[in-house]
C-alpha positions, 0 to 999 in steps of 0.5 A, a space after each residue: 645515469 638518471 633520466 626524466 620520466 619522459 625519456 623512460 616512457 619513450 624508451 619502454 615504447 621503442 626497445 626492440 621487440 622480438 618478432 612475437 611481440 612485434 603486433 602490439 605496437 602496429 595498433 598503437 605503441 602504448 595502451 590506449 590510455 597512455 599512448 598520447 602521453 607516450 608520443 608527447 613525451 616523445 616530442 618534448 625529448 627529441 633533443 636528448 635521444 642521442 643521450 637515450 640511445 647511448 644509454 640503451 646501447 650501452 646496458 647502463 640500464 641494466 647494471 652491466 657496464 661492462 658488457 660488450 655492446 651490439 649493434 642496435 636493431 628495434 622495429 616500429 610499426 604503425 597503421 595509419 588512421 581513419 576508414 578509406 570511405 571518409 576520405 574517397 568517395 563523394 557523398 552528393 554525387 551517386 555517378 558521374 551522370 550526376 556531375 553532368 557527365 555524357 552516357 558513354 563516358 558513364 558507360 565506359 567508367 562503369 566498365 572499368 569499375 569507376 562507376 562512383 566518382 570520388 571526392 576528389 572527382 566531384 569537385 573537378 568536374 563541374 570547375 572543369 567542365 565550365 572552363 570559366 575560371 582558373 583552379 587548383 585542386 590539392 588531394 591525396 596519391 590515389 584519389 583519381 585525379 587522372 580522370 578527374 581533369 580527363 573526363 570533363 576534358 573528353 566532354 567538353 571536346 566533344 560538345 565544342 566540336 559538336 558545335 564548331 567542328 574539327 579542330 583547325 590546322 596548327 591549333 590545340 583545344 586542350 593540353 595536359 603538361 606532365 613531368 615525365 615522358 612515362 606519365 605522358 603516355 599513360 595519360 595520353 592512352 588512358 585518355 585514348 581508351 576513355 573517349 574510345 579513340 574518338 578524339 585525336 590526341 598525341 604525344 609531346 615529349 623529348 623522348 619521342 619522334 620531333 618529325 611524328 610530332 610536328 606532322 600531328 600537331 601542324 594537322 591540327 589536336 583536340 587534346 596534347 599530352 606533353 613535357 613544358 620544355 619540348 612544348 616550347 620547342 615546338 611552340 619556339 623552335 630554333 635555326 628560323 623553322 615554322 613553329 608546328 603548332 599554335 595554342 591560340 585555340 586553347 580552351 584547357 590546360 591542365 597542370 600535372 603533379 604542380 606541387 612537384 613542378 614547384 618544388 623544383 631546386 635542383 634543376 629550374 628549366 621546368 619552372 622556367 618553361 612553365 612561365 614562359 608558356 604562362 606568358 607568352 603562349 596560352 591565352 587568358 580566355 582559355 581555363 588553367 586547372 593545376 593538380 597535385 598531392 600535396 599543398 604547402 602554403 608557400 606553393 599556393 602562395 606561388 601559383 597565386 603571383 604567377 596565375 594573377 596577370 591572367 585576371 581569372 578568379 582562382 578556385 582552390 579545393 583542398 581534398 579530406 585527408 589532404 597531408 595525411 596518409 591514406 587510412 590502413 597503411 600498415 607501414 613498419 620503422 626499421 631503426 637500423 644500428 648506429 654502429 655502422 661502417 657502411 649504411 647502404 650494407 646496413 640499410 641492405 642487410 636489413 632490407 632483403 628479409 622483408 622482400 619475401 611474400 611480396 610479388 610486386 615490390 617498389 624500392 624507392 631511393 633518393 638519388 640515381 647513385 643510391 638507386 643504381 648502387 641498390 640495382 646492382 646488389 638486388 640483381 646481385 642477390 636474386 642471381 645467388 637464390 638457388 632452388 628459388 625462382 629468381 626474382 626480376 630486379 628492375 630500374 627507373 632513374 633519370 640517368 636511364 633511356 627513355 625505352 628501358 625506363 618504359 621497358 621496366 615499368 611495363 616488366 613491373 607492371 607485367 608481375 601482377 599477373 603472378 598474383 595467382 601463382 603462389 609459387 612466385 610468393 613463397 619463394 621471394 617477390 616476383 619483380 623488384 623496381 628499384 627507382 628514384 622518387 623522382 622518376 616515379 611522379 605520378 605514375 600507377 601501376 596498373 595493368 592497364 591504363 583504365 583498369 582499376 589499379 593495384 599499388 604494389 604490395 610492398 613499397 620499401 623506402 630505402 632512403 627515408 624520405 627528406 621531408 614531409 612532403 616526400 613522405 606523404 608521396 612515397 607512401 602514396 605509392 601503396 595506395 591506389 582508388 579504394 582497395 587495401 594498400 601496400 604494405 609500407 618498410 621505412 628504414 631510417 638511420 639514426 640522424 632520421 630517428 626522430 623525424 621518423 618516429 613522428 611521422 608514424 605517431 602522426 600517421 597513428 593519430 590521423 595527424 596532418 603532416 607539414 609539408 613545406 618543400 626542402 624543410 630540413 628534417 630536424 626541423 620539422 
């Protein structure tokens, strides 16, 4: 069987290597000379991969047609391009006194080792703290958009209260909307700890107290971290009770993880709620400032039609490396067989020997069966290390209890304190989350909310991620302000094959990744 030069190139690019040889491809699959050669060809031959792969597998290439067949097994890695510095931090503003920020809020963020604010901070906080027009502001997992919207936010309550007082019963001054209750609280307390406790705030979500939260809210709140549906329930409440809050005193809403809330198909309640508050609650004298990681032009097209009966003018930043991923990720393609009866075993087969030398591993999965079926298995196999200590084998979906999802994120959270035990590395990693990406929006795994965070050092996307935009997310999960990430294990079955390969030429390159919602991942 003859093929195209261009099918050959591919094929001396992802042979399987032994472990030895493994290095050479994580700085650039092909000689420097050749590799965008190498990685065009690839592209121009996605459609007769599957031809190339019967090929390999078979031995045709080597004359013996006869020989038995084995299961095909190759690694690719890549490391992502670029330096962090021309990504992160702002080049005009030195410190956030600089961007008009107080002296303790200086103070405190200095303490906390985020004296210099980053690229993406710079540009909120003068939009933010003006309040004067709508905005959306677009920039990569890590890059601090927490305390991008909760610095101008703390500033700016504290000069209205300066001026106005204490805010009045039943009324709110700022709301931030999140998608799940775990994200509420660590926003709720970093913005706690970040005003020093000196501005009243609470919680608004379905995993919490209706009676604690009523109480608060008919008081009177600077600042409301909530889920959009337990708002509303608040704001609309049902059998002719007096609603526990108003927001005819608002003067910011902030929109956590918008691209997600956008890309919302499975279930519409989230976009539905958002409208709802967008049209009959929040006033068009108060400032809408949406954040997210990723912005496909569909969404922006989106947010435009619904933002447009408010009047305001919208102010749309898009931050540097928007859609690639983060520079230094060194991320490994582990292309598991084809000739597989079961691909959850052959995905877990391949998976367990890369969990050792890690002490906080991230294992995301697509679905809440997927990630409950993998629980069970990991548990399953830290309980039969003997000799070892046994690693804690932790889980977070949407089918879980509000207090064990928040249990098992501060378990995970916990195991960076084993970061001085080497005892805890060489015998395997010291925690495993198991979660779904879903339950995972924009979460950090910090120690503690104003500390400067630490990604996980291993992220495993059990299931490959759907699309590009879940794959810009997911390995955003190794990456937090400007310290080294993770290391990045991708498994991919053989339908994922070239969606996958592209993703890491793309990454290799510094390339933008399309990222269009739901796209299909053959077409992409």
């Amino acid at each position: 069987m003859l093929f195209p030069a261009a099918l050959i190139a591919c094929a001396v690019v992802l042979r399987p290597l032994p472990p030895c040889q493994i290095s050479h491809l994580s700085r650039g699959a092909a000689p420097p000379c050749r590799r965008h050669a190498a990685v065009a060809a690839c592209d121009a031959a996605e459609s007769d991969w599957g031809a190339l792969d019967s090929w390999l597998s078979e031995g045709s290439h080597t004359g013996e047609s006869d020989a038995p067949t084995k299961p095909r097994h190759a690694i690719r890695d890549a490391v992502s391009a670029g330096h962090i510095h021309d990504h992160f931090y702002s080049k005009t503003a030195s410190d956030w006194l600089a961007l008009g920020a107080s002296d303790p809020l200086q103070r405190s963020l200095t303490e906390w080792g985020y004296a210099h604010p980053t690229f993406a901070q710079a540009a909120a906080y003068p939009i933010l703290a003006a309040a004067d027009e709508d905005a959306l502001f677009a920039s990569a997992p890590g890059t601090g958009k927490c305390l991008a919207y909760l610095v101008p936010a703390i500033d700016r309550l504290r000069r209205i209260e300066a001026v106005e007082g204490q805010t009045q019963a039943g009324e709110v001054r700022c709301v931030v909307l999140v998608p799940s209750s775990e994200l509420a609280q660590q926003v709720l307390e970093t913005a706690r700890q970040l005003s020093n406790y000196t501005i009243r705030s609470t919680i608004v979500t379905g995993e919490h107290s209706w009676s604690t939260q009523k109480e608060r809210l008919s008081k009177g709140v600077d600042l409301v971290v909530a889920t959009s549906g337990r708002l509303l329930a608040h704001l609309n409440p049902r059998d002719e009770m007096e609603p526990s809050c108003t927001l005819n005193s608002l003067g910011m809403l902030v929109v956590e993880e918008a691209d997600a809330l956008y890309a919302e198909t499975r279930d519409s309640a989230p976009r539905n709620n958002w409208r709802l508050l967008l049209s009959e609650h929040i006033p068009k004298t108060s400032a809408v400032s949406l954040f997210c990681n990723t912005l496909p032009e569909g969404v922006e097209s989106t947010i435009r039609s619904d933002l447009s009966p408010r009047g305001r003018t919208l102010h749309v930043w898009r931050g540097r490396g928007l859609h690639t991923t983060r520079p230094g990720i060194e991320a490994t393609l582990v292309e598991v067989h084809r000739d597989v009866t079961d691909p959850f075993e052959a995905r877990l087969e391949e998976l367990l020997p890369r969990l050792s030398g890690a002490r906080r591993t991230l294992v995301v999965a697509n679905t809440v069966g997927t990630s409950s079926r993998l629980h069970r298995a990991l548990d399953a196999w830290a309980s039969e290390r003997e000799g070892r200590i046994r690693p804690r084998v932790l889980m977070i979906n949407e089918s879980r209890p509000a207090e064990e999802r928040e249990r098992a994120l501060r378990d995970f959270i916990a195991a960076d304190g084993a970061a001085d035990d080497p005892t805890l590395v060489r015998g395997g990693p010291a925690s495993v989350l198991v979660a779904t990406a879903r339950a995972l929006r924009g979460l950090n795994f910090g120690a503690e909310p104003t500390a400067v965070v630490e990604p996980p050092d291993h992220v495993a996307c059990f299931d490959f991620p759907p699309d590009g935009q879940q794959y810009v997310k997911r390995l955003g999960f190794a990456t937090r302000g400007d310290g080294p990430p993770g290391r990045v294990t991708l498994l991919a079955l053989e339908r994922q094959l070239p969606f996958a390969r592209r993703m890491l030429a793309y990454d290799a390159e510094g390339t933008a990744i399309g990222v269009e919602p739901h796209t299909p991942v053959h077409s992409i």
